[in-house]
C-alpha positions as CSV (number, residue, x, y, z in Angstrom):
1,X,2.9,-58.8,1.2
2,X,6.6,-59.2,1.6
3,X,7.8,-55.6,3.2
4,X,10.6,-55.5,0.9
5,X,9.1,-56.4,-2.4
6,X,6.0,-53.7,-1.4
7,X,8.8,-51.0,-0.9
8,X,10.5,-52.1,-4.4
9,X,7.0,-52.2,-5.8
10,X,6.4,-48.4,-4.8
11,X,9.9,-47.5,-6.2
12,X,9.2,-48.7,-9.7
13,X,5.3,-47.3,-9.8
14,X,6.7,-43.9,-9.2
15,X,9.4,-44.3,-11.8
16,X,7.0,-45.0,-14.6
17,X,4.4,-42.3,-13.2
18,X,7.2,-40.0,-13.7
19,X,7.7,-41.4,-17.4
20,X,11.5,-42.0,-16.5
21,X,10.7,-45.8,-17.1
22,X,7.7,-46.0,-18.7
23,X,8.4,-47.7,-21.5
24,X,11.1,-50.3,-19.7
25,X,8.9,-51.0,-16.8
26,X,6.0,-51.9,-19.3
27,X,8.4,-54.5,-21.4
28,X,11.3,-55.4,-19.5
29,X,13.1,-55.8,-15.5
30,X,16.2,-53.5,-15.9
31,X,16.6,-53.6,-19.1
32,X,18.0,-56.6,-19.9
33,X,16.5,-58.6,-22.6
34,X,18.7,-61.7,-22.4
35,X,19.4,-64.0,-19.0
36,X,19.2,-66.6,-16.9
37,X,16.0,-68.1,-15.7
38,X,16.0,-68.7,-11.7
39,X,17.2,-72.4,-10.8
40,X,14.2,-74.4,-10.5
41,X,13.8,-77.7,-8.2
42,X,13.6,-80.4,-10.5
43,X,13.3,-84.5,-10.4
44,X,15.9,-85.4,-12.8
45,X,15.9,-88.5,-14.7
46,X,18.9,-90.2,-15.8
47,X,19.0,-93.5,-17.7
48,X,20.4,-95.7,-20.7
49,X,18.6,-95.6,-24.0
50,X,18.9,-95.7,-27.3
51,X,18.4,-93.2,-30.2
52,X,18.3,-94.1,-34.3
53,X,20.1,-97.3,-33.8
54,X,23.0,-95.9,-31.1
55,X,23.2,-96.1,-27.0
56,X,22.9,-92.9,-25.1
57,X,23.0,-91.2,-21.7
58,X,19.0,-89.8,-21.1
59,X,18.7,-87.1,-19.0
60,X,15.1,-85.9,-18.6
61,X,14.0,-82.6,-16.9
62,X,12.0,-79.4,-16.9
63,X,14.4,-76.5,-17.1
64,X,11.7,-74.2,-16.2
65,X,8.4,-74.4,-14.4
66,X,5.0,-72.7,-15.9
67,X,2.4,-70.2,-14.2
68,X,4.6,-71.2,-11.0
69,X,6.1,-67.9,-8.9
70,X,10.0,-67.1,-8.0
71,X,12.2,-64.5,-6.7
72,X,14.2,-62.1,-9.1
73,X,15.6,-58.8,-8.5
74,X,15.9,-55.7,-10.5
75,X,16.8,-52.2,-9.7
76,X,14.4,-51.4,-6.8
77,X,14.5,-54.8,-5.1
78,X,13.1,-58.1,-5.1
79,X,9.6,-58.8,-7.4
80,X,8.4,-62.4,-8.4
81,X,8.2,-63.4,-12.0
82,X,6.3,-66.2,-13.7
83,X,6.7,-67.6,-16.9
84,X,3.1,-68.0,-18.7
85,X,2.0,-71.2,-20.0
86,X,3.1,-71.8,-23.8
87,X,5.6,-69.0,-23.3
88,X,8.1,-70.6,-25.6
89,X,5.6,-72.0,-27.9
90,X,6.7,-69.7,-30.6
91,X,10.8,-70.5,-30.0
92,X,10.5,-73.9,-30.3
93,X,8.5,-74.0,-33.0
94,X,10.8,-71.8,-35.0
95,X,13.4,-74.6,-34.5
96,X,16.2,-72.6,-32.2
97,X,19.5,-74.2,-31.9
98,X,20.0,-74.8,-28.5
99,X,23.0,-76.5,-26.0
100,X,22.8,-78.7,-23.0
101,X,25.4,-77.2,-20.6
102,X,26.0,-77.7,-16.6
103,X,25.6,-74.4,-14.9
104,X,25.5,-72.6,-18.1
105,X,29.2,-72.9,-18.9
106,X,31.5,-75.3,-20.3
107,X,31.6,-77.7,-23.7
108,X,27.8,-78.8,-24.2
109,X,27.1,-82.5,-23.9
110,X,23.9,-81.9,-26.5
111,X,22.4,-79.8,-29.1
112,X,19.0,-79.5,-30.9
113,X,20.2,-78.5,-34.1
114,X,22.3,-82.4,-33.8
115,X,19.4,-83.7,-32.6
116,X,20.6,-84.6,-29.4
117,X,18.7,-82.2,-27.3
118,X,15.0,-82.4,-27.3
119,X,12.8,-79.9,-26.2
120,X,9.2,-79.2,-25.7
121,X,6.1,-77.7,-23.6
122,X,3.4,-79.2,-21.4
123,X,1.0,-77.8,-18.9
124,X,4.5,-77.9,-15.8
125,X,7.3,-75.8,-17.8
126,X,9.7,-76.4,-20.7
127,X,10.7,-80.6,-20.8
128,X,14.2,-81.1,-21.5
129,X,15.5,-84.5,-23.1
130,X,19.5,-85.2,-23.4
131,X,21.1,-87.5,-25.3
132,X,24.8,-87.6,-23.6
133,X,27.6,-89.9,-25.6
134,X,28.1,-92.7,-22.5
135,X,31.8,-92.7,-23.8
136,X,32.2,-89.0,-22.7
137,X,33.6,-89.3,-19.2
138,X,32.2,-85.7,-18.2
139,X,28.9,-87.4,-19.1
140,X,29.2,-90.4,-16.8
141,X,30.0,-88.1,-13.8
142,X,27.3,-86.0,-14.6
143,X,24.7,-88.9,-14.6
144,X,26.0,-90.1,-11.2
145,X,26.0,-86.5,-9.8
146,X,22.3,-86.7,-10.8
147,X,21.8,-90.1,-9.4
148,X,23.1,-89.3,-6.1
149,X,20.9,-86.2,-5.8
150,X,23.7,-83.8,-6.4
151,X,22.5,-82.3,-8.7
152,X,18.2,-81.6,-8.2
153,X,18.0,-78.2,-10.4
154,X,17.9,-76.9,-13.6
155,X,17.5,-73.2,-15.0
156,X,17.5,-72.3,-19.2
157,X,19.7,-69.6,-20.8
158,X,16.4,-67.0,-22.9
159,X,15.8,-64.1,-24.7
160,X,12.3,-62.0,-23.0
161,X,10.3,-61.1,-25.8
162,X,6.8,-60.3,-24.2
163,X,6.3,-59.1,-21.1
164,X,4.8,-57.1,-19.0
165,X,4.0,-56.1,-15.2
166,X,1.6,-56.4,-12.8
167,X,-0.5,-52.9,-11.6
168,X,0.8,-53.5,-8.7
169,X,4.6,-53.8,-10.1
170,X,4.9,-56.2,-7.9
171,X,5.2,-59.3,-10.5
172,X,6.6,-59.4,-13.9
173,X,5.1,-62.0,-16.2
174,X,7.0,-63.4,-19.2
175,X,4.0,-64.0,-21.9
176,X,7.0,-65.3,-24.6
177,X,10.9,-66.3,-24.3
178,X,13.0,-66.8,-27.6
179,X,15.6,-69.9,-26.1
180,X,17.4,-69.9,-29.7
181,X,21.3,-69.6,-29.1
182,X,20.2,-70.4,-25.3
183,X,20.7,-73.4,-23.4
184,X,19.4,-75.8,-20.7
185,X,21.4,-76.6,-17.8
186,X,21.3,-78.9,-14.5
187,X,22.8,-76.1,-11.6
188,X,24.4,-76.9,-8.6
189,X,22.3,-75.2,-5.4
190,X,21.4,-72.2,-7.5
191,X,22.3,-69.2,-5.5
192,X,19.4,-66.8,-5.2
193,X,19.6,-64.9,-8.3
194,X,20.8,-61.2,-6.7
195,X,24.0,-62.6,-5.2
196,X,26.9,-64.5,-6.5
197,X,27.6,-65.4,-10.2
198,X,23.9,-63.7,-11.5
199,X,24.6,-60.8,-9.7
200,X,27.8,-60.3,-11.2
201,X,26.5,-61.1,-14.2
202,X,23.6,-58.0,-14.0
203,X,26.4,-55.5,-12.8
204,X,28.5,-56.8,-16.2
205,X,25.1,-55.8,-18.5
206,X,25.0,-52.8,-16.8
207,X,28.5,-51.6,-17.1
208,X,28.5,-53.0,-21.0
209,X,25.8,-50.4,-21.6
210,X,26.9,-48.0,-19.6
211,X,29.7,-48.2,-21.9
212,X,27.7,-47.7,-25.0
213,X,26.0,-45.1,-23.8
214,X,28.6,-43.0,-22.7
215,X,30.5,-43.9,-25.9
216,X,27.3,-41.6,-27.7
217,X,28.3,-38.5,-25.7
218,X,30.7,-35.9,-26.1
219,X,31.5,-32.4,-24.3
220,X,30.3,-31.6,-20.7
221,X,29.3,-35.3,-20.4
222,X,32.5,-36.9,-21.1
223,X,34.1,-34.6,-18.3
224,X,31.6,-35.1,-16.2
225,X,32.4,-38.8,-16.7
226,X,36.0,-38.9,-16.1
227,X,35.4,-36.8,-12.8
228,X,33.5,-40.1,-11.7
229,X,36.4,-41.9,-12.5
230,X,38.6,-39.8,-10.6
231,X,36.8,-40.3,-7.4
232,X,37.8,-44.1,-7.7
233,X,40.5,-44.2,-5.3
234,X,38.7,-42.1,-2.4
235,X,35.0,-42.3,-2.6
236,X,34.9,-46.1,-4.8
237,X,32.0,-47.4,-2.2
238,X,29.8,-44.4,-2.8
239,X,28.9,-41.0,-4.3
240,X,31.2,-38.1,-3.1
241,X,30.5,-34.7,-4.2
242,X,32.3,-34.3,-7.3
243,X,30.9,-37.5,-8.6
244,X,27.4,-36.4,-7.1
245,X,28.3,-33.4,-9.7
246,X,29.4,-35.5,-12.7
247,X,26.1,-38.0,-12.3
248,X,23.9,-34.5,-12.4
249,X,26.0,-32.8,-15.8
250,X,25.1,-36.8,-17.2
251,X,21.2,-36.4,-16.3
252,X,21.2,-33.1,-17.7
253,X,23.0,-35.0,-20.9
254,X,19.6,-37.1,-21.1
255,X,17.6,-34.5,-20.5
256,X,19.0,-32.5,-23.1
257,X,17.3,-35.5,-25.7
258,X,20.7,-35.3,-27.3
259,X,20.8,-39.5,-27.2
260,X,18.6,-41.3,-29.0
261,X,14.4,-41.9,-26.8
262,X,15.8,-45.4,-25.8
263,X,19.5,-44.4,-24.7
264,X,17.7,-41.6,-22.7
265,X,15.5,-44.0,-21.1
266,X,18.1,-46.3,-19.8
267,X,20.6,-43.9,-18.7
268,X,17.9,-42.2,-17.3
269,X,16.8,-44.9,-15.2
270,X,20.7,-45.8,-14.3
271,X,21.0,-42.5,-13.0
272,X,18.3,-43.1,-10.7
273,X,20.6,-45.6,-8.8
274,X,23.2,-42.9,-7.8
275,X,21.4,-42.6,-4.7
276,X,22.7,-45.8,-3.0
277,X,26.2,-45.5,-5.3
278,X,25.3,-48.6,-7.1
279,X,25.7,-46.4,-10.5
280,X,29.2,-44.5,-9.4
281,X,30.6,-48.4,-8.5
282,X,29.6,-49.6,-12.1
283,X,31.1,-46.3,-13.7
284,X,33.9,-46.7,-11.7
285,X,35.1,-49.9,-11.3
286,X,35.9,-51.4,-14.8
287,X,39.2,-49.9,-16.4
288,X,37.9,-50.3,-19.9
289,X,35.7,-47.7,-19.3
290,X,38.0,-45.8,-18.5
291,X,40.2,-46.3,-21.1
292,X,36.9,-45.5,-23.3
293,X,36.8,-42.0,-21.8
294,X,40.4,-41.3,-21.9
């Protein structure tokens, strides 16, 4: 096994033997219910065609791949994930309105609820079929960019709703993804997903409920926060003393069960990450927060 996702594996074991994360490590990696998928290699297929009478751009794909492993990340360090077969099988069935984007941003060139955007499940992954308006210049160069092999991956926008880890907590399976309000998307190279744009992403989720959280508490917490915040300008890399003091007056906060059993167990587990300062940079390095505790 992979040294570093053994060590990560250890890390979150002891976390739920502890009960600290029991009930996130059981359901869901970090916390975070709603993300991106890992970019997947896929053999894009772009063509003419038409659809009810009118000529379209087809772009055929799978934007994710079944009972196949990748990489993700989550607090402790790398784990691989796999999406079960027929994970979405409920979603799609439900009829979720869903957009065709390139790298997950931008005006969508297709939607299901227009019936543009067709989507369904087989024994590889989650089969995407677009139907792009050829007189959409953004749509011609993305054709081309898939003809030319530019573009070769894809990755889906999802909601977890079942999960659940391996003994071992070295995999995390996904048993069923909502992909309503979601989207499909063709990536460029994907980076791996703890650096770049999905890393920033994870440290956004994190400071929004961070946020939350700390908007709940009141008294020695709140100070306890804003001595954190001082400690920006000389210790912004790490945990110095007084923050080292403000993180433990927040634990004891939790520990006090004066947040509600599922504030506790988030906080509880973000404090767990003061160790490395990964907690002190997302306290400290977003003025809004701040301007929260103010």
């Amino acid at each position: 096994m992979n040294t570093s996702i053994r060590v990560a594996a250890e890390k979150r074991a002891a976390a739920a033997g502890t009960g600290v994360m029991a009930q996130r490590s059981a359901s869901i990696p970090d916390g975070v219910t709603k993300r991106r998928s890992a970019p997947m290699a896929c053999e894009m297929l772009a063509e003419s065609a038409s659809k009810d009478g009118k000529e379209f751009l087809r772009l055929t794909g799978y934007a994710s791949t079944y009972e196949q492993g990748y990489e993700m990340w989550d607090w402790a360090g790398k784990y691989t994930e796999v999406v079960s077969h027929a994970a979405g099988s409920a979603s799609l069935a439900a009829g979720p309105d869903v957009v065709y984007l390139l790298n997950h941003t931008g005006i969508p060139f297709a939607r299901s609820t227009a019936g543009t955007l067709d989507l369904s499940e087989d024994d590889h992954g989650l089969k995407t079929v677009a139907w792009l308006n050829p007189k959409r210049k953004d749509a011609q160069d993305l054709v081309l960019a898939v003809d030319d092999k530019s573009l070769t991956e894809m990755s889906f926008a999802f909601s977890i709703d079942s999960g659940q880890w391996s003994p071992d907590y070295t995999e995390y399976r996904i048993n069923a993804y909502d992909i309503n309000r979601g989207d499909t998307s063709p990536v460029n190279f994907g980076a791996n997903p703890n650096t770049s744009i999905e890393a920033r992403a994870a440290q956004f989720e994190l400071r929004a409920e961070m946020m939350r959280l700390l908007s709940t508490t009141d008294g020695p917490a709140l100070a306890a926060a804003r001595s954190v915040l001082a400690e920006r300008s000389a210790d912004a890399m790490g945990v110095g003393a007084a923050a080292g003091e403000g993180l433990r007056l927040l634990r004891a906060k939790v520990e006090q069960g004066s947040i509600d059993p599922l504030a506790r167990t988030i906080l509880a587990a973000a404090l767990s990450r003061a160790a490395d300062g990964t907690l002190a940079g997302a306290l400290v390095g977003d003025g809004d927060l701040a301007a929260l505790l103010g």
